[in-house]
C-alpha positions, 0 to 999 in steps of 0.5 A, a space after each residue: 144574657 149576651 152569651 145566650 144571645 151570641 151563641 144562639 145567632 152563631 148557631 142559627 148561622 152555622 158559625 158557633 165555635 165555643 160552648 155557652 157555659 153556665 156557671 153557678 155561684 158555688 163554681 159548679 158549672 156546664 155546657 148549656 146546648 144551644 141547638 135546643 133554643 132552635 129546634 121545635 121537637 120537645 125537650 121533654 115528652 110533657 110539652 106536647 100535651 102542655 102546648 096542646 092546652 094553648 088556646 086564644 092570643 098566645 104570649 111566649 115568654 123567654 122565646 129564644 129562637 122561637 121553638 114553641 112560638 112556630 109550631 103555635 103559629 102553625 096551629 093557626 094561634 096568634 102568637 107574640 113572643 118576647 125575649 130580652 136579647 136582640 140576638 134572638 128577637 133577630 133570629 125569630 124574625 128570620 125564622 117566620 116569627 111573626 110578632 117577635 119583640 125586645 121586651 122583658 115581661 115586666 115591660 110589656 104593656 099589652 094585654 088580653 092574652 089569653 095563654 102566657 106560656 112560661 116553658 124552658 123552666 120559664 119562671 125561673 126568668 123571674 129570678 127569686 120569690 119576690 120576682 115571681 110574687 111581682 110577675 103573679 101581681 103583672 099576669 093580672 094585667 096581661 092576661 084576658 078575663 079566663 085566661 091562663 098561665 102554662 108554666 114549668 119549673 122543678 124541685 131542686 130538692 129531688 137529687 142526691 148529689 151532694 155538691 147541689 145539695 151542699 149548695 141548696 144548704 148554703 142558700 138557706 143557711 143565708 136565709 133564702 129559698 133554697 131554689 133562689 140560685 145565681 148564675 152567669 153565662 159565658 160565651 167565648 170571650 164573652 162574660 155575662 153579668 150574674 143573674 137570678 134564677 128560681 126553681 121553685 117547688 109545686 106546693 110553694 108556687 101553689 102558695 103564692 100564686 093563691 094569695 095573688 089569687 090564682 089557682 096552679 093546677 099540676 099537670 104532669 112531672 118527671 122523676 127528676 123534680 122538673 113538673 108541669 102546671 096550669 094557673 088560673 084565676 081563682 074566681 
């Protein structure tokens, strides 16, 4: 995640000069828009309502530059936001950000939280089915007695174009999830290292996250696959 870092720092400074590209494995790729990371206006009119359920000790996954976390800290929550480069631990600091630290979600050792919050497509940070089995098995460590998860992702299986579809059936012909997709990030002269990245439909999230015991609620979608939803403990 250097590129993203890099580019979020030159942004917050005034000082970025070049796109932070995506490039996916099959060789498709675009422009990721940095300034999102820093503004606090919603990218989709669904996350209102979804940081409107935030209650309690708040943990912000994947912060970036804080877009989420500062409107939370405003609201009066308790808030400690995570992301794994220091560009943008760096950023959030100097933007108010109040508990702002340098930690994967796997290597978070704290606990009692009452909200995860996992937007951006946050659990897609988990990288494949697996990852995201072992995330579900660490969420019963970190978040309090009633807690809950609120959480984004997307069925990659709402489009019609034939190059995201010919990539789709490639995934599955090697036998993976036909959201389970590779990537890396470039910056510049800056080249990333090649990461997972899961998209992950309702119905096959619902599925595992019961056999780790929790209950996902859907709370809203959109007409391009992105949806919105709410995991609990089942009890």
């Amino acid at each position: 995640m250097e590129p993203h870092g890099r580019a979020l720092e030159d942004e917050f400074r005034g000082r970025r000069r070049h796109e932070l590209i995506i490039y996916r494995e099959d060789g498709h790729s675009g422009p990721v828009p940095v300034d999102v990371f820093l503004s606090e206006r919603p990218v989709f009119p669904q996350e209102t309502a979804v940081l409107d359920r935030c209650r309690g000790r708040v943990l912000d996954v994947g912060a970036g530059g804080g877009r989420h976390t500062l409107p939370l800290e405003r609201r009066g929550l308790q808030v400690c936001a995570i992301d794994v480069t220091p560009q943008a631990v760096a950023v959030m600091g100097e933007r108010g950000v109040r508990d702002a630290r340098q930690l994967s979600f796997l290597d978070l050792d704290d606990g009692g939280f009452d909200t995860v919050l996992l937007l951006g497509h946050g659990l897609g940070l988990a990288g494949d089915v697996a990852g995201l089995d072992r995330w579900l098995g660490h969420l019963d460590r970190v978040v309090s007695t009633g807690g809950q998860v609120l959480a984004d992702s997307m069925d990659v299986r709402c489009t019609e174009n034939p190059v995201h579809l010919t990539y789709q059936g490639s995934l599955e012909a090697r036998g993976k999830y036909r959201g389970e997709m590779r990537f890396h990030l470039e910056y510049g002269d800056v080249v990333g290292e090649p990461f997972g990245w899961l998209h992950i439909d309702f119905a096959s999230l619902s599925d595992l996250a019961a056999r780790r015991g929790w209950r996902a609620e859907h709370l809203a979608e959109d007409d391009d696959g992105n949806y919105w939803c709410r995991m609990v403990r089942d009890s």
